[in-house]
N, C-alpha and C positions, 0 to 999 in steps of 0.2 A: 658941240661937235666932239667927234671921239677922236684920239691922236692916232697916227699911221700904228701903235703898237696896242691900243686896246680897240682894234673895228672888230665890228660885233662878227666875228665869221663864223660860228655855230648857230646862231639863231636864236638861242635858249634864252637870252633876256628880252627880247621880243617877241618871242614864245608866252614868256609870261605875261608881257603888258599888253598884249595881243585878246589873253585870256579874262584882263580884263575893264577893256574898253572894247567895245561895239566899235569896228571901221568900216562904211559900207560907200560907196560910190551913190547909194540911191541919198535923195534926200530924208528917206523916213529908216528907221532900223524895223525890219519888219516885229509885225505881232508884239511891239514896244512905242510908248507916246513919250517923246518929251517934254519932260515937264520945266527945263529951262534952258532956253541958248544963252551960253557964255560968249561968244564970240571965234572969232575966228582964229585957228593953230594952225601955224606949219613948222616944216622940219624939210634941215638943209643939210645935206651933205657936203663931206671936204672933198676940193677939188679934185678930180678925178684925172688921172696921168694918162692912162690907156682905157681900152675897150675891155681888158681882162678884168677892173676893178669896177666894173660896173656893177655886181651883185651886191658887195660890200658898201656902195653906194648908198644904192639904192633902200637895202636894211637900213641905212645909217640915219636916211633921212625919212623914212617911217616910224624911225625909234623916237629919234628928234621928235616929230612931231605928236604920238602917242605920251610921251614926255611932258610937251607942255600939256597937253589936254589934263594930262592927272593932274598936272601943276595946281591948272585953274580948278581942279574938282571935277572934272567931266568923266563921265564913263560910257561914254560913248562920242564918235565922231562921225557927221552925217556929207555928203556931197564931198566926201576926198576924192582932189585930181592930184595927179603926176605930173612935173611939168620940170624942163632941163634950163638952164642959163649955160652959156657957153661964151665966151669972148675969143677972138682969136685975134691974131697977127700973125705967127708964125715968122717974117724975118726975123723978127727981133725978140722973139720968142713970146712973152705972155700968152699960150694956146690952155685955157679956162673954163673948165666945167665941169658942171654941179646939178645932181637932183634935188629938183624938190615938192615934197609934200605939203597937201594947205585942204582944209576942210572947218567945217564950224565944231567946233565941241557943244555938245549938251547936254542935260542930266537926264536920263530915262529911268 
C-alpha cells in the first residue's frame, strides 16, 4: 500500500501498468486466449477518512492489485470486482474503510 504522501493522484503509474496488463470485468479479454491462470490478485487500499478520498482509493487499490498480477507474471487479469470493507463503531471511534480489488491473473 502507498503512504498518505506518495497516493498515486495523477494516475500516470497506473497509466502505465494499465498499458500493460489486460483488466476486464468479463471473464475472457476479448479476441485474446489464455494460455495460463496463475491465480487469484487483489489490491487494497489504505483506509479511507472521508468520502473526498475515495478516488485516490480507489486508484490505489487497482494499482495494488495490477502490481501483483505483474508480480506473478500475469499480463492480463480476467473477472475483476470491486468490493469495499468497512468496520464501524463510531463511539469510540474505529470508523474503517477500504477498497478493494481481486480478479484471476493470467497469461494471454
Amino acid at each position: 500500500m502507498e503512504s498518505q504522501e506518495n497516493k498515486i493522484d495523477d494516475g500516470e503509474l497506473l497509466a502505465l501498468l494499465m498499458g500493460e496488463i489486460a483488466c476486464v470485468t468479463t471473464n475472457e479479454i476479448p479476441n485474446r486466449r489464455a494460455k495460463e491462470t496463475l491465480g487469484i490478485v487483489r489490491g487494497f487500499s489504505a483506509p479511507i477518512g472521508s468520502g473526498n478520498e475515495f478516488k485516490n482509493a480507489d486508484r490505489e487499490a487497482l494499482f495494488d492489485m495490477l502490481r501483483n498480477a505483474k508480480e506473478i507474471g500475469a499480463n492480463g487479469v480476467v473477472g475483476t470486482k470491486i468490493s469495499s470493507i468497512s468496520y464501524e463503531l463510531i463511539g469510540s471511534k474505529w470508523h474503517i474503510s477500504q477498497i478493494v480489488y481481486y480478479g484471476t491473473a493470467v497469461k494471454v
